[in-house]
C-alpha positions as CSV (number, residue, x, y, z in Angstrom):
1,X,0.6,-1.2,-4.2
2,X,3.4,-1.9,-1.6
3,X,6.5,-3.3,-3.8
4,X,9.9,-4.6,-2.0
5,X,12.6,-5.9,-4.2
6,X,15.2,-7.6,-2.7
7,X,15.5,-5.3,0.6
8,X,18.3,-5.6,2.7
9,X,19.6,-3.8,5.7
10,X,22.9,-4.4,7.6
11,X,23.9,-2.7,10.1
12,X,27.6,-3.0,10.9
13,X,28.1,-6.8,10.3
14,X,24.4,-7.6,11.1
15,X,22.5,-8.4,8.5
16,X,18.8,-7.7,10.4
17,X,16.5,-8.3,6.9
18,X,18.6,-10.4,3.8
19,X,17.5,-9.8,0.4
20,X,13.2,-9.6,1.3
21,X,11.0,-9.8,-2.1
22,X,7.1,-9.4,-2.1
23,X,4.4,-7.1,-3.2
24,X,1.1,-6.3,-1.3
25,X,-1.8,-5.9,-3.3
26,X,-4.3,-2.7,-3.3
27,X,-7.0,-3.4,-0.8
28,X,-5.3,-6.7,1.0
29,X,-4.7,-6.2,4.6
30,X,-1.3,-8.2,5.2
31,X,0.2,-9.3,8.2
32,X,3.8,-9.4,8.9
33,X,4.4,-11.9,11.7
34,X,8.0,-12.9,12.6
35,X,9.4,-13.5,16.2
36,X,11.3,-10.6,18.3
37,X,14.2,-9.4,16.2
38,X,13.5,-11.0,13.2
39,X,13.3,-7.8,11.3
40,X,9.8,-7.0,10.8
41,X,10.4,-2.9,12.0
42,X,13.5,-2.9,10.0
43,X,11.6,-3.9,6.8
44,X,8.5,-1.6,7.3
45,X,10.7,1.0,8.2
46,X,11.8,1.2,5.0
47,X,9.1,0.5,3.0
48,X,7.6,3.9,5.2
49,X,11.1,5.3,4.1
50,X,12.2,5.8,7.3
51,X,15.2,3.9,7.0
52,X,17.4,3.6,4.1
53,X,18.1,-0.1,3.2
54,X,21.5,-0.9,2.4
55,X,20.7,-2.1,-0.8
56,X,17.3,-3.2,-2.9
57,X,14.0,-1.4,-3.9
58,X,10.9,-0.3,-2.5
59,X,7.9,1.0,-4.2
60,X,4.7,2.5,-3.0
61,X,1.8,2.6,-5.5
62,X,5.0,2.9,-8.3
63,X,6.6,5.5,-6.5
64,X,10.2,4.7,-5.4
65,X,11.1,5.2,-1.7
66,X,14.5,5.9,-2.0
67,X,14.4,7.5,-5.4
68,X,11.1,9.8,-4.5
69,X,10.9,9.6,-0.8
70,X,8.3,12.9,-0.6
71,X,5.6,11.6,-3.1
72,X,5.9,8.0,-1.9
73,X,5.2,9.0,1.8
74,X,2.2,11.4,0.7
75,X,0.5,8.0,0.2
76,X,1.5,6.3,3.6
77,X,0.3,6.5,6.9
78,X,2.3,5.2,9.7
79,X,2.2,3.9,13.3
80,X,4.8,2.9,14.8
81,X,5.6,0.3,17.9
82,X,6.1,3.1,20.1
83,X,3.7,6.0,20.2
84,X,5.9,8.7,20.2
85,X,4.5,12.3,20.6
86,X,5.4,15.9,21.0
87,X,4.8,16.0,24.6
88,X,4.2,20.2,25.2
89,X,1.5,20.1,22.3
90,X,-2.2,19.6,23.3
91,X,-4.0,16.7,20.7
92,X,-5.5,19.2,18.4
93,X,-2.0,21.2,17.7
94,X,-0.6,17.8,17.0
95,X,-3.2,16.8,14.6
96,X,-2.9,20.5,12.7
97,X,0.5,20.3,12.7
98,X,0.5,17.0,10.9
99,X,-2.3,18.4,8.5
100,X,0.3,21.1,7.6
101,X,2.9,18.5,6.9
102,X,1.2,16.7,4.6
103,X,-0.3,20.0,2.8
104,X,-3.7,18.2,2.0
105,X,-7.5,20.5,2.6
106,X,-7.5,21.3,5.8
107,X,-11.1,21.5,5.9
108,X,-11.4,18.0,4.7
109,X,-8.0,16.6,7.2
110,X,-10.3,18.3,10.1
111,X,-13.3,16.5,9.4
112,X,-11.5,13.5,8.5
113,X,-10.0,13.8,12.6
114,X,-12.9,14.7,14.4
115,X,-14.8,11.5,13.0
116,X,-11.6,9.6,14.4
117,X,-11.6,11.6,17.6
118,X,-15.5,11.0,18.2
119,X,-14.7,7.4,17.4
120,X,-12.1,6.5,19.9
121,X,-13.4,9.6,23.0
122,X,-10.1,11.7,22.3
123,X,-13.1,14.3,21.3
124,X,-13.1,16.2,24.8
125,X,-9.6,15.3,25.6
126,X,-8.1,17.2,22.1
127,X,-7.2,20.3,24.1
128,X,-4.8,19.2,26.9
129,X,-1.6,18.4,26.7
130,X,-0.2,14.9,25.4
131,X,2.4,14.7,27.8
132,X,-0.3,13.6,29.8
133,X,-1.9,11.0,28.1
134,X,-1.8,7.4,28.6
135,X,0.1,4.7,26.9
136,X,-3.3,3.9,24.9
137,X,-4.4,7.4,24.5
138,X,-0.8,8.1,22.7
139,X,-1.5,5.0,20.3
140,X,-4.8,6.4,19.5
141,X,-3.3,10.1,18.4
142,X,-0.7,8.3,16.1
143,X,-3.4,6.7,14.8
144,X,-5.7,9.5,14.4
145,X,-2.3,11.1,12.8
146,X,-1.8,8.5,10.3
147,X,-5.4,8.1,9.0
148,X,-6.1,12.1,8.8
149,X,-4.7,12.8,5.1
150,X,-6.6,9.3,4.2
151,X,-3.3,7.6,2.2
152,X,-3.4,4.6,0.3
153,X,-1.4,2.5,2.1
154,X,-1.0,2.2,5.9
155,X,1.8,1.0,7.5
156,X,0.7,-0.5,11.6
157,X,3.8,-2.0,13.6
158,X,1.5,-3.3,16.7
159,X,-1.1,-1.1,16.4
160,X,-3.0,-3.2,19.3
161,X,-0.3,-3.0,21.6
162,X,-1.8,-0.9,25.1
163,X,-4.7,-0.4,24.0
164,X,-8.1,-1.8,26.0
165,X,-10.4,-4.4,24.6
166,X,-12.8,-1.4,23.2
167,X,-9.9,0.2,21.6
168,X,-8.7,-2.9,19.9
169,X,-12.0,-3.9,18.5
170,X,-12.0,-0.2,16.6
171,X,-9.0,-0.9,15.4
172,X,-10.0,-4.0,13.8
173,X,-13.4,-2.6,12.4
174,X,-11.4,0.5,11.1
175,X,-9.0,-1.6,9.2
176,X,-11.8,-3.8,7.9
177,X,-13.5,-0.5,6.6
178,X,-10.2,1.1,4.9
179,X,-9.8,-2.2,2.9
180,X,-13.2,-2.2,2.0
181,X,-12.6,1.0,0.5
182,X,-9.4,0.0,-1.4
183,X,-6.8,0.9,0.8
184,X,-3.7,-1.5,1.4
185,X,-3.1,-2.4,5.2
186,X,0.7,-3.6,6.2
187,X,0.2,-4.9,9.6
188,X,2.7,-6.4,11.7
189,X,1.2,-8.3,15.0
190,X,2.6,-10.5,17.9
191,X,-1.2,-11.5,18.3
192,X,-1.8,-14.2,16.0
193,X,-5.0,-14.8,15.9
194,X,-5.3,-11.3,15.0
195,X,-3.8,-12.4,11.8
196,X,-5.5,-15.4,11.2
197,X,-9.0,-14.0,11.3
198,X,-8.4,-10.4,9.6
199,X,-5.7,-11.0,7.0
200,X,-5.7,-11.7,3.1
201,X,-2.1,-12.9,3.3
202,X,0.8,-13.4,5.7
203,X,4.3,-13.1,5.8
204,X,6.9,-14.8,8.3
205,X,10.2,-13.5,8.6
206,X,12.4,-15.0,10.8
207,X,16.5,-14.2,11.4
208,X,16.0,-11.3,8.5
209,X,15.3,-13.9,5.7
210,X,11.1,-14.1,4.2
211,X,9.9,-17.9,5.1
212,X,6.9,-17.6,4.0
213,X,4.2,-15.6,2.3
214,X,1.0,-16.4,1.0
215,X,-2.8,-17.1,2.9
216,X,-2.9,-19.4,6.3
217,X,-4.4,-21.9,4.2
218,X,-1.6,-22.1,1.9
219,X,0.8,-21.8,4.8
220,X,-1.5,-24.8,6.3
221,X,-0.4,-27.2,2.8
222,X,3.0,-26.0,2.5
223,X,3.4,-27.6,6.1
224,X,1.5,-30.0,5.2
225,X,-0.5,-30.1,8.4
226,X,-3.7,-28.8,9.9
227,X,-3.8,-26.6,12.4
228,X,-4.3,-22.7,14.0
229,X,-2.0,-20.1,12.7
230,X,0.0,-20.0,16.1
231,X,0.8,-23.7,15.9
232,X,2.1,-23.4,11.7
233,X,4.0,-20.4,12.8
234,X,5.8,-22.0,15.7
235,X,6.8,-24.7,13.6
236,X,7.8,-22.9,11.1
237,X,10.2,-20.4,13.6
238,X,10.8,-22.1,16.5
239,X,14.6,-24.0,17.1
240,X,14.3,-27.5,17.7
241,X,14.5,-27.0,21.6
242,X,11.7,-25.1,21.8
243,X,9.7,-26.6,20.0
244,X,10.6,-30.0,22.5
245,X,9.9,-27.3,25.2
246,X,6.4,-26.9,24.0
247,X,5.7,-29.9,23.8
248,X,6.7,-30.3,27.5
249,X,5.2,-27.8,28.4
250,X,1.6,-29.3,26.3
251,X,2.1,-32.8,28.0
């Protein structure tokens, strides 16, 4: 469902993701877990066609990215890091103007966000203005926003981040439900076990190059030690003085 092929993105004489190869299957939830700056946005940014990669492929459900950028992102739904919104539109002009954008029923797109809006208590709040909601109300309308035209893949760059407890545990459950139903979930996370509990497979990216890809029980033989997802990821990432630091830090 979610193809990359070699992408690579430099920018000046940075190279912030080298030559990145995998493919996410249809109804896997996959987490992307790499530490600050090792290029995880970059890379979903163009999968999501948001960025274009300096060179390489990308494909969603066989539809090129760079090649076919409209069809391909008719199928994707997209939060970013930052909840970003148009500050002067109240929650339900946001919502219609994304159901315009993507040109799908409106009827159905409606439904579709008043189930979402009942779900997280946005419901009675959908008139006033975004530019006063909070940083967790702002993650919810993107999310709202990128479920509404129900695509095939979704694309979540910390979807967890700001939001309470409540909000977090929906977030979970939803996903669980869209991959039930055959959708693919690409899921980046700082929040580890997170990962470990909801995902098929991960991938680790570290200083722009793929380590690793495949399920934490794979990851677990490949380093040929037991152990929680956090601790195979650390020593997988870390530099050699951190990982004495932790252990100083351990006793």
């Amino acid at each position: 469902m979610i193809e990359s092929r070699e992408l690579t993105k430099k920018f000046g004489n940075v190279t912030a993701v080298n030559s990145v190869s995998f493919d996410v299957k249809e109804g896997e939830l996959f987490a992307f877990l790499g530490p600050n700056g090792a290029g995880k946005t970059t890379t979903i940014k163009m999968l999501s066609g948001l960025l274009i990669p300096t060179s390489g492929a990308a494909f969603i459900d066989g539809v090129s990215v760079i090649d076919n950028p409209v069809e391909a992102k008719k199928r994707i739904g997209f939060v970013p890091d930052q909840p970003n919104v148009y500050d002067k539109l109240t929650l339900r002009e946001f919502l219609d103007f994304v159901i315009s954008i993507y040109r799908v029923d409106r009827k159905k797109a409606q439904e579709t966000a008043e189930e979402y809006l009942e779900i997280f208590d946005l419901a009675d709040r959908q008139d006033e203005l975004l530019e006063g909601y909070s940083h967790g109300m702002r993650q919810k309308a993107n999310i709202i926003a990128a479920l509404i035209h129900e695509p095939k893949v979704m694309f979540l760059d910390e979807p967890t981040v700001g939001l309470d407890p409540r909000s977090a545990r929906l977030i979970k459950d939803i996903l669980r439900k869209l991959t039930a139903e055959g959708r693919t979930i690409f899921m980046s996370t700082h929040i580890l076990e997170i990962a470990e509990e909801m995902a098929d497979r991960v991938g680790i990216i570290n200083k722009g190059s793929l380590k690793f890809i495949g399920t934490v029980e794979e990851l677990r033989k490949a380093q040929g030690k037991d152990g929680s997802l956090e601790d195979l990821f650390l020593e997988l990432t870390a530099s050699e003085e951190d990982k004495e630091l932790i252990s100083q830090l351990r006793g």
